[in-house]
N, C-alpha and C positions, 0 to 999 in steps of 0.2 A: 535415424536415432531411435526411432519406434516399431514397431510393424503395425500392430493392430491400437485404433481409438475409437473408443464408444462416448457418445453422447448419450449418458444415462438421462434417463427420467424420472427416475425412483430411487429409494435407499438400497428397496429390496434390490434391484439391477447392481448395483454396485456392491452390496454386497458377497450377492453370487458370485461375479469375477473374483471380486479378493478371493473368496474362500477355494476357485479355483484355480486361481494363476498366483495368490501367495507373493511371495518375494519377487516375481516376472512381471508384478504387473504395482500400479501408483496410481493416487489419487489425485488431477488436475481440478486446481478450483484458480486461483489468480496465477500461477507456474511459473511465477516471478522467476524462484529460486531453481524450478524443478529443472524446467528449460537448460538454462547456464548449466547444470551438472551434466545434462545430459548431453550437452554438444563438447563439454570441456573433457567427456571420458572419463569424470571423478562417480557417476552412479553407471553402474554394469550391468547386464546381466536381464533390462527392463526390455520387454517386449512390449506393453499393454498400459496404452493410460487410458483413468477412467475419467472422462473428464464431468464434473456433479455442480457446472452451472447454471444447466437446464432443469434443475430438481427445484419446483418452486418452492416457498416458504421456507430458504436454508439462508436468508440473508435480512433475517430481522432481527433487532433489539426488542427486548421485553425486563418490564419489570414485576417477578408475579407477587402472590398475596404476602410473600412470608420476606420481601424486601430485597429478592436476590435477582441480580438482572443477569440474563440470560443473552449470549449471542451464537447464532447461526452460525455451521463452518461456513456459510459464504458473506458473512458479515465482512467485508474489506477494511481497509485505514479509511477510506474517505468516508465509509460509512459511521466509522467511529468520531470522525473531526466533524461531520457534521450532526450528529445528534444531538438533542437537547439534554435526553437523560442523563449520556457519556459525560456528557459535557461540565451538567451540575451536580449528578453522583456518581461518578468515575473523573473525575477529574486528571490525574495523572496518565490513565490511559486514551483521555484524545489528546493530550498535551504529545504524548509517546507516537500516539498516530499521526498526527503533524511535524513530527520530525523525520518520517519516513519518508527516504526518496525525493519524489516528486510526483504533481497530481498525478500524473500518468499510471504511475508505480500503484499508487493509490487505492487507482479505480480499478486495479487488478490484483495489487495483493489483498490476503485475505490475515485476518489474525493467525485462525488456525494455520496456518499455512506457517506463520509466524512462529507458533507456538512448536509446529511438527517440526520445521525445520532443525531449531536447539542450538543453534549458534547462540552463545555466549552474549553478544555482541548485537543480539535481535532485540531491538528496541522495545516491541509492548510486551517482552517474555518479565520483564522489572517492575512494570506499575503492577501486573497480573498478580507479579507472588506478591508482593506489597499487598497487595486488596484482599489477599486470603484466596484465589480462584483454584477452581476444580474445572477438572475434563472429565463428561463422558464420551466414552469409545463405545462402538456397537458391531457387534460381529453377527454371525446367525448364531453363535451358540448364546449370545444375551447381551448386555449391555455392563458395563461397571465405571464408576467414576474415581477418580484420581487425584487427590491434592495435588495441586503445580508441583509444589516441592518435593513430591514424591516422581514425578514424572519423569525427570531426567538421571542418567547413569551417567552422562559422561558429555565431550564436546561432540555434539551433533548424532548424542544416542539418548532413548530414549525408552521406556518399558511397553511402549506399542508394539501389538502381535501385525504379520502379515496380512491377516487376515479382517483386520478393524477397521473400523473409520470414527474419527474424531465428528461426534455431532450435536455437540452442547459446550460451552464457557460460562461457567456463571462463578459468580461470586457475589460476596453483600453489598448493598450500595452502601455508599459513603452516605453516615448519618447528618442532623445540621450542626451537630458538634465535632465533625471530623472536618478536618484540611489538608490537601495533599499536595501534588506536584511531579514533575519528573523535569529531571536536567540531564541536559548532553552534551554530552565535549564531541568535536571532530573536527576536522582537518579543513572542513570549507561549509557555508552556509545550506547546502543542499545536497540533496544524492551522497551522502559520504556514509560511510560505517562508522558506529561509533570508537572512541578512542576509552571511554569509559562514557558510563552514564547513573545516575542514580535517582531510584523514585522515593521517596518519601508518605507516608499518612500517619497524624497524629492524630489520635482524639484529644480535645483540647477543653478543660474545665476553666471557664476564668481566662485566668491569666497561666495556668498551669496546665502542663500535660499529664493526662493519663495513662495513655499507652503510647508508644510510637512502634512504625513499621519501618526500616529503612532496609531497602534491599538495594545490590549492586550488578551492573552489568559491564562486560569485557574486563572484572579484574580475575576471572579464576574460570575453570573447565565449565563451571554451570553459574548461573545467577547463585549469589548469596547473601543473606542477611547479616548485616552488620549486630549481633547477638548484644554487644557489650555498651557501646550506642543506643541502643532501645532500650537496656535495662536500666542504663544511667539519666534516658531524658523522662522517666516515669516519677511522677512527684515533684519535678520542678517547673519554674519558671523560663521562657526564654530569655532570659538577658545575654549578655554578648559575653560575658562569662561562659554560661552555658552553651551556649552554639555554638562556641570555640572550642571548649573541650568535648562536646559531641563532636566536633567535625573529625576533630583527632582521633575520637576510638573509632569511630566509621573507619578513615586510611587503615588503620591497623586491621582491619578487618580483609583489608585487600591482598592477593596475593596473588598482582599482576607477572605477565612477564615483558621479555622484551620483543619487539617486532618492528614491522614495517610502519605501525603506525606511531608508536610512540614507545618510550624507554618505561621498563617497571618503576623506576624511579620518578619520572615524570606524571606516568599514570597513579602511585600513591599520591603524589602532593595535589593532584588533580581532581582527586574522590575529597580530598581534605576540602579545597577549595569549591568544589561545587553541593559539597553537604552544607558548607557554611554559604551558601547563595543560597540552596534549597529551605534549610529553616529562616533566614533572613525573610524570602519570599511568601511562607507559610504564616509569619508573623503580620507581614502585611497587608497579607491575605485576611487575615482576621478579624484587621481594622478596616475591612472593608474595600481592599486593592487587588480581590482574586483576580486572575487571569490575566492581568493587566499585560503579557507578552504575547497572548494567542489574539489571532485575527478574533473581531467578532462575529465576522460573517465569511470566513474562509473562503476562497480560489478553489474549484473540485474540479474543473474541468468536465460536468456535466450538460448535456444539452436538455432545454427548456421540456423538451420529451422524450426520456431513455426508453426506449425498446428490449424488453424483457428477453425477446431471444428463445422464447420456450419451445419446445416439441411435439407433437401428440405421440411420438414415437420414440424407442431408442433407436441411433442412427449407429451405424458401426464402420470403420474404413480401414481397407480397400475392398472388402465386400460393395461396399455403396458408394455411387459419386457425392461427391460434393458438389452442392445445390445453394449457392448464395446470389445475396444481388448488391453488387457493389456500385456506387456512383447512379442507384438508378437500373442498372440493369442487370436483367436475371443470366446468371452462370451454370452450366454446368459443366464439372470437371472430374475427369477421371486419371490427374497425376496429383501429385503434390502432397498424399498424403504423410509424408515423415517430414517435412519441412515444416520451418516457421510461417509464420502468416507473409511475416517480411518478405520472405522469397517464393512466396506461394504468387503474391500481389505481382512481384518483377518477373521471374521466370513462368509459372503460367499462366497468368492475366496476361501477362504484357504490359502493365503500368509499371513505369520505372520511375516515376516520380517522386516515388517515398523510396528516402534513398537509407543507404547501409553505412552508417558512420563510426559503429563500434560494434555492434550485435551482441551488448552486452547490459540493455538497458539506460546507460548513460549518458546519453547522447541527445536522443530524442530527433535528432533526424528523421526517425520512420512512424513518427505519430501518425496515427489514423486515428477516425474516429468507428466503434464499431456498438453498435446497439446504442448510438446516441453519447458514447463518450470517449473522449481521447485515451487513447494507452498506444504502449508502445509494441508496432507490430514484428519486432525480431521476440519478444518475450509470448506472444500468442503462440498456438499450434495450430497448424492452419486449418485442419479439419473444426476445430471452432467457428469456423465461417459459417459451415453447413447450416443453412436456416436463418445467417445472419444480414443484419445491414452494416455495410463499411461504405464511408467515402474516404476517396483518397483526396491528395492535393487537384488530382485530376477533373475533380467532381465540384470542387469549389464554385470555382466561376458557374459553375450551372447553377449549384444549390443555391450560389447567391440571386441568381439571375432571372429565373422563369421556378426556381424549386424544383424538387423532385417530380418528375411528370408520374400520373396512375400508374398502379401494379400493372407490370405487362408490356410496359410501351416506352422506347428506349427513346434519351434525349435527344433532340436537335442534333447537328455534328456542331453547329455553328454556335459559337461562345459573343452573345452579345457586348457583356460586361463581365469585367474583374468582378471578383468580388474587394470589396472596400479596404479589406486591410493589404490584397496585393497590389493595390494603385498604389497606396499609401508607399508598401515599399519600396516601389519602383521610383515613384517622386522626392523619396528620402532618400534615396541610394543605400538602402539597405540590403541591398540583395549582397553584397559584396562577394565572394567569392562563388554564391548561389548553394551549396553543398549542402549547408543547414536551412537552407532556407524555407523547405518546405516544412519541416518539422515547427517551424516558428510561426509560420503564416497557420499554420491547423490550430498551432494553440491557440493564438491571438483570436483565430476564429470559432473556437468553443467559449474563448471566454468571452466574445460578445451574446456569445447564445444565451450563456449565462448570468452575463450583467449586461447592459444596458449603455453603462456611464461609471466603466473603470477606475477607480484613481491611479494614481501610480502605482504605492504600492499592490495595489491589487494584478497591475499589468507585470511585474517584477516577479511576484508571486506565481502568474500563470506561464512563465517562462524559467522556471527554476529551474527545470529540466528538459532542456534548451540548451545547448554547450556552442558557443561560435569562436572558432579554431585560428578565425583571419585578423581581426582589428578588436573591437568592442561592438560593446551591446546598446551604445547611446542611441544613434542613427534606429536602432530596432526599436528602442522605447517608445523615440519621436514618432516612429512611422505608426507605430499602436494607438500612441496617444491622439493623431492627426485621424486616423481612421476612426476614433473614437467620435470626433466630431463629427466628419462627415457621416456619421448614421444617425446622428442630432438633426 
């Protein structure tokens, strides 16, 4: 898919490539999206990815002195759903990040990634222009920043040079007189693309609106502002009068088509209907019922201590082997570099255990955990490992069992104990068919790293992207939730 991958460690590094490999060469940061284009033949022509996970300090939230919160291009969704800042002045954007995917997806997509990509249909590209955000991009001839709304040309173009990279989002926090939100329609509770979606922010005097912001996503080539909707909710009150004829000039504003996911027709009365759920929700909000559909302590599928991953070096492949330690034990390997991690782990490891159920993110079949948190290993590239920690399903029963033995020294061969959530399934007869089952037993197992004493919904939650093909998910629940006691 690729030839040449660098593990940058600096801006500078990445830079210089772009400026000399231009359109041949792409910036990996989460590759959710990159990944999939590159194996489906819809991106050409790329020899060189840069991958800018190893660049520290590109995955923070900040708020600075003049009120504008700032995120790093490696600021992920799960980073967004779990911050405090996001959470109480951005409001609509961890709502937008919480509807992303699945943890998995999560912990590896990136906003920017979100924002580069420009599908119409990209969930935080709606609360962003809502909120008023700006990109700067930086090249070596300098730096310059971008209103959102000026960003995009078209469906999945965008006025980015070859030669750039996106390394700042900011925009103003939401003041204590502003209320926002984001809503989404789609086809099933998880992993879906949107069918439409719309964010909302008013600033709110009293009982009246000041200004309102309402932008729309998957009705048109790019996100757009519902112009006539925002003119009309300024100076008034919510009552159900008004929310009613705002909802209306909102659809009007729409200019879906038709497709696989839903009819242009369908999707107008749909922007209608969830403009009028979004100011309902905003109202209530006011009285004191924000947030009331987001978890308050969200499923991320991180382990108790995430492993950074960083370099003292840039690493470059097939120049260099790949040097990881998976399950415990150090690797090194001199194939595998244009592969996924997916098939880096089955064909040259030799663990077959994390299996290949879609290779398209949806499935989760092939969950590992890698630098401490679950994602899905058909979406990695496998020169990522270089320098990294992975266990597979392989490595469970040990990590549960004795831990990871010291750098250097490979485990036992001899597996004392399951670990707790594979007894579990085996007792419940959840293994059913076995195919997904690893992928389930990994999540199950990152979310006790990370909780303790699940509820349900929280175990529902960490298996959203989890897909089982044979029976149901009951028997799976049980086994989660019976594992749960037995670590009580």
């Amino acid at each position: 898919m690729w030839h040449t991958y660098i593990n940058a460690t600096s801006i500078d590094d990445v830079l210089k490539t772009l400026a000399e490999k231009r359109e041949r060469a792409r910036i990996v940061a989460g590759g959710t999206d990159l990944i999939l284009e590159l194996e489906r033949g819809v991106r050409t022509g790329i020899d060189t990815l840069i991958d800018v996970t190893r660049i520290p300090n590109l995955d923070r939230i900040t708020l600075d002195e003049d009120n504008v919160i700032h995120l790093g291009p490696l600021v992920t969704h799960n980073h967004c759903v779990e911050s405090k800042l996001i959470r109480e002045r951005a409001y609509p954007l961890a709502r937008a990040a919480w509807e992303v995917g699945a943890p998995q997806i999560r912990n590896r997509g990136t906003i920017a990634g979100n924002l580069i990509t420009a599908s119409p249909a990209n969930d935080t590209i709606t609360p962003l222009m809502a909120l008023g955000a700006s990109v700067t991009l930086q090249s070596l001839n300098g730096t310059r920043a971008i209103p959102l709304k000026d960003f995009y040309t078209g469906v999945r173009k965008t006025v980015m040079r070859p030669d750039e990279m996106l390394v700042d989002i900011s925009f103003p926090a939401m003041t204590s007189s502003q209320r926002g939100t984001f809503i989404k329609l789609a086809l099933r509770r998880a992993q879906a693309i949107s069918v439409i979606d719309v964010a909302l922010v008013l600033d709110l005097d009293s009982d009246s609106v000041r200004s309102a912001s309402i932008t729309l996503g998957a009705v048109a080539p790019t996100i757009i502002h519902a112009p006539e909707a925002e003119a009309y909710l300024a100076g008034k009150q919510l009552t159900d009068e008004i929310i009613e004829e705002a909802a209306r000039l909102t659809m009007n504003a729409a200019k879906p088509i038709d497709d696989i996911r839903g009819s242009a027709a369908y999707r107008r009365e749909m922007v209608r209907v969830c403009t009028k759920r979004g100011l309902r929700s905003i109202l209530d909000a006011h009285e004191g019922r924000e947030q009331a559909e987001m978890p308050s302590d969200p499923v991320l599928l991180w382990g108790k201590q995430k492993a950074d991953g960083r370099m003292q070096k840039t690493h470059e492949t097939p120049q260099s082997p790949i040097e990881t330690t998976i399950n415990g034990k150090k690797y090194t390997i001199n194939s595998g570099y244009e592969k996924t991690l997916l098939r880096f782990l089955r064909e040259d490891i030799g663990l077959t255990g994390t299996k290949e159920g879609c290779a398209e993110g949806e499935c989760g079949a092939c969950t590992v955990f890698l630098d401490g948190a679950a994602v899905m290993a058909c979406l990695v590239p496998a020169p990522r490992a270089h320098g990294a920690e992975i266990v597979t399903i392989e490595g469970l029963a040990r990590l549960a069992s004795d831990g990871l033995p010291p750098e250097g020294q490979e485990l036992a061969p001899v597996i004392q104990r399951l670990h707790p959530v594979q007894e579990a399934f085996i007792r419940h007869g959840a293994v059913q068919c076995g195919y997904c089952t690893p992928g389930f037993i990994m999540s199950a197992a990152m979310l006790f790293e990370e909780k303790e004493n699940p509820t349900r919904d929280e175990i529902e939650q960490a298996i959203t992207g989890n897909l089982c093909r044979c029976t149901g998910y009951y028997k799976i629940v049980q086994a989660i939730e019976d594992a749960g006691r037995i670590e009580e």
